[in-house]
N, C-alpha and C positions, 0 to 999 in steps of 0.2 A: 289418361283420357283417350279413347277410342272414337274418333268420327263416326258420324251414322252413315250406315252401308260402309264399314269396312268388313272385310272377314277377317278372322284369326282361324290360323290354322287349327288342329288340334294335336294339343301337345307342344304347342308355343310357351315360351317365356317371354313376359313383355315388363322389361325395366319398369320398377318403381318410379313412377313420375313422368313418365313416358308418354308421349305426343303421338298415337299413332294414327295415321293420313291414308296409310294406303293397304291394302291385303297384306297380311304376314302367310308365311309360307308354312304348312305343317312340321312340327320338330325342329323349330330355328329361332334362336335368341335377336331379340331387335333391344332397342333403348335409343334414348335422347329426344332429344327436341327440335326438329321433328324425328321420333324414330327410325333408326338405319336398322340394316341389318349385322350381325355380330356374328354372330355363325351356326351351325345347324346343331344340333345335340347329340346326333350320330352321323351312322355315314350311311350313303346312299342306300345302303342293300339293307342294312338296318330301318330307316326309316321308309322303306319301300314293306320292308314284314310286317311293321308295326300300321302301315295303312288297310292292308290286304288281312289282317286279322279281323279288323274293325270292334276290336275288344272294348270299345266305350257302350258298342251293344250287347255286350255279354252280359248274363245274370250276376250283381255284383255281391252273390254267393259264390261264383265260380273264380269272380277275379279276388277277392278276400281270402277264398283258398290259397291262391298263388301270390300269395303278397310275399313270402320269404324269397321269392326270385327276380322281386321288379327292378332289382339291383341289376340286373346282369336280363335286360332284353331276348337276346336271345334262347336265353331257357327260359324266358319268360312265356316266350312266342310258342317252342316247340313243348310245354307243358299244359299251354293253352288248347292248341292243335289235341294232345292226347284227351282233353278232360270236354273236347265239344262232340 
């Protein structure tokens, strides 16, 4: 459950069942009741690339191309970089 006027970052994971109250932060695990935070899903310099791509606006013919690297961000990012 999500209160109205919260934001969720992008790239969040929000626990199954989850109470969330307050803004969740981009690329960071929350859960419980009321939702905490858990931890971030990479690390800073990572999810600092993954903001400054802004690949949610990319054609999602160009990110379907690059689905064999969403494993591994960072060649995810500089293969993005090549193909824009």
């Amino acid at each position: 459950m999500i209160k109205s006027g919260v934001s969720i970052g992008v790239g969040s994971v929000i626990g199954a069942g989850a109470v969330v109250v307050k803004d969740v932060e981009p690329y960071s695990v929350v859960g419980g009741v009321p939702a905490k935070f858990i931890k971030y899903r990479f690390d800073k310099n990572i999810r600092e690339m993954l903001l400054e791509s802004k690949w949610w606006e990319i054609d999602s013919k160009i990110i379907a191309s690059l689905s064999s690297y969403i494993d591994n961000p960072v060649k995810f990012i500089n293969k993005l970089k090549k193909s824009i």
